[in-house]
C-alpha positions, 0 to 999 in steps of 0.5 A, a space after each residue: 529460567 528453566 530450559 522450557 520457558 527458554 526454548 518457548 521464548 527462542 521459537 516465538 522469536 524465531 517464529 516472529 522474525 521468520 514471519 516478518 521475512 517474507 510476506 504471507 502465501 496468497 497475498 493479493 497484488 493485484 493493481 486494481 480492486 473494488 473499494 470496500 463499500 464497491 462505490 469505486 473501480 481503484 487502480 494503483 500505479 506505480 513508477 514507471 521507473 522502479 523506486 528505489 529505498 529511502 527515495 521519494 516516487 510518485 504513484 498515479 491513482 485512477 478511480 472510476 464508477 463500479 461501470 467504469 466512468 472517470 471520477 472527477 473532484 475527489 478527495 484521496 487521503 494516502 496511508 499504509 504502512 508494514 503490517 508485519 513490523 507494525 510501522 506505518 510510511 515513513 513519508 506522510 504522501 498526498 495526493 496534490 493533483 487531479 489529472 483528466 480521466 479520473 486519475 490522481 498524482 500521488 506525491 511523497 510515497 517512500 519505502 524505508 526498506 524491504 518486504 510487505 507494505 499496504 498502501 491504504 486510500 481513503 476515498 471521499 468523492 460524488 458517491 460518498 466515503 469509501 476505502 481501499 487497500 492495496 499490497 505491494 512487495 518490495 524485494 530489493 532496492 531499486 527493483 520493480 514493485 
């Protein structure tokens, strides 16, 4: 292999593993967010306790009208994944029940390790289909996300 074909390859690789490291500048945190369509106000929560990798957690999920009214007997199905790593969740979490006030228990979510995670909600309730996307980082086992 010629050195310039060889250095090519050790840049992309360094290139895609330093990528992978560290999750991209700006990356939007925030708990709350319009689903994609605006029909619904969504609200992630985590823990109360920080999670720790490799153990299972529950969220809460509050979902409202864009004015601010509890949504009731929706259906939320949970997926995500590392977009830089090209892996979905290790877990196949579920929503398993509503609790008052528009909000929603999710069970089974895990964080197989560190880094970047989407947390993917595809919503169908009284103002019809939607979805949101949440980021969350997980820099250390067992710390806050």
């Amino acid at each position: 292999m010629n050195r310039f074909i060889a250095s090519t390859l050790s840049l992309t690789a360094l290139a895609v593993t330093t990528g992978c490291m560290s999750p991209p500048k700006g990356l939007d945190l925030a708990p709350t967010r319009p689903s994609a369509d605006s029909k619904y106000l969504v609200t992630l929560q985590p823990p109360a306790k920080p999670a720790a990798i490799n153990q299972l957690h529950a969220w809460q999920v509050k979902l409202t009208s864009p004015s601010g009214v509890p949504v009731a007997n929706a259906r939320i199905q949970v997926d995500g994944g590392m977009p830089q790593h090209g892996h979905g969740l290790p877990t196949r979490p579920q929503v398993t029940r509503e609790l008052p006030g528009g909000r929603y228990l999710i069970e089974g979510m895990k964080f197989s390790m560190t880094g970047w995670w989407e947390i993917k909600l595809a919503i169908d309730g009284p103002a019809g289909a939607d979805r949101v996307t949440f980021n969350t980082v997980v820099t250390e086992p067992g710390t806050r996300l």
